[in-house]
N, C-alpha and C positions, 0 to 999 in steps of 0.2 A: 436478483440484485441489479436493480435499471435506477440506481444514484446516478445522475446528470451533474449534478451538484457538485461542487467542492473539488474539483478534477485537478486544480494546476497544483503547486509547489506550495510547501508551508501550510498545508490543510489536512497534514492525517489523520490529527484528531477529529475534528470537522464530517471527516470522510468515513471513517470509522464508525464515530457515534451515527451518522446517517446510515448507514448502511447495516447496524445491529440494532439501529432504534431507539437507543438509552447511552447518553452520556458515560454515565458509571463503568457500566457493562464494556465500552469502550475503552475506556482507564483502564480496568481489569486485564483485557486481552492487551496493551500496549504494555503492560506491569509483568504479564506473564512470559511473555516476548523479550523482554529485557529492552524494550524502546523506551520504559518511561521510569522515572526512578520511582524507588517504593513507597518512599516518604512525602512527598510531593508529585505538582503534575509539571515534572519539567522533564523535557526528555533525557535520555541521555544518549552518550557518542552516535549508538547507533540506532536509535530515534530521529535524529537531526539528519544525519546523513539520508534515512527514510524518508522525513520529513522535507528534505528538499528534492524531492523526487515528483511529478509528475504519476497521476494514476496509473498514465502508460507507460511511463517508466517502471512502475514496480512492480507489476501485471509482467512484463517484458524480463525483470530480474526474477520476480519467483518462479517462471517457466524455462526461465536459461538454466536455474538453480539444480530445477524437478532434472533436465536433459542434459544438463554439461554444454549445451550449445550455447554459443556467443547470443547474447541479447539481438544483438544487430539484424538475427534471423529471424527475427519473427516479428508480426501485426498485429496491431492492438486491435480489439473490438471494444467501443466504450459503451455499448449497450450491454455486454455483458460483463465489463469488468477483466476481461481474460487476453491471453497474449497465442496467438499460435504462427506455427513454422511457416514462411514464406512459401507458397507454393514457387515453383521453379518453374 
C-alpha cells in the first residue's frame, strides 16, 4: 500500500478507493465501518470526523486505538501508510 495520492483532509473516499482499487469496494468498507450511510454515499458523524483527518492522522489514531497510547507518540511513515511509537 505506497498510495502518495490523496494524503491530506476530506479525501477518504479518494484514499480508500485508491488504495483497494474499486470505487464500490470502497463504499462497502466505509458502509461496513459505519463512516458512510447505507442508503447513500454521504458520510456520516463518524465519517466526517475521519474524513477531516490527514492520513497521518488516522494512521496515528488506529495505532493509539490498537496500544491505548496517546497519538502524539508516535510517527507516521507515508510510504507505508502506518504510525509507530516514537523511539526515545
Amino acid at each position: 500500500m505506497t498510495t502518495q495520492k490523496f494524503m491530506g483532509k476530506n479525501q477518504l473516499v479518494d484514499r480508500l478507493t485508491a488504495q483497494v482499487g474499486n470505487r464500490d469496494t470502497a463504499i462497502s468498507i466505509l458502509r461496513q465501518r459505519g463512516q458512510m450511510e447505507q442508503e447513500s454515499e454521504e458520510l456520516t458523524t463518524a465519517g466526517k470526523a475521519r474524513d477531516n483527518m490527514t492520513a497521518a492522522e488516522r494512521a496515528k489514531d488506529r495505532a493509539s486505538k490498537e496500544s491505548r497510547k496517546p497519538a502524539s507518540q508516535y510517527t507516521y511513515n507515508p510510504k507505508t501508510n502506518t504510525a509507530r511509537l516514537k523511539r526515545k
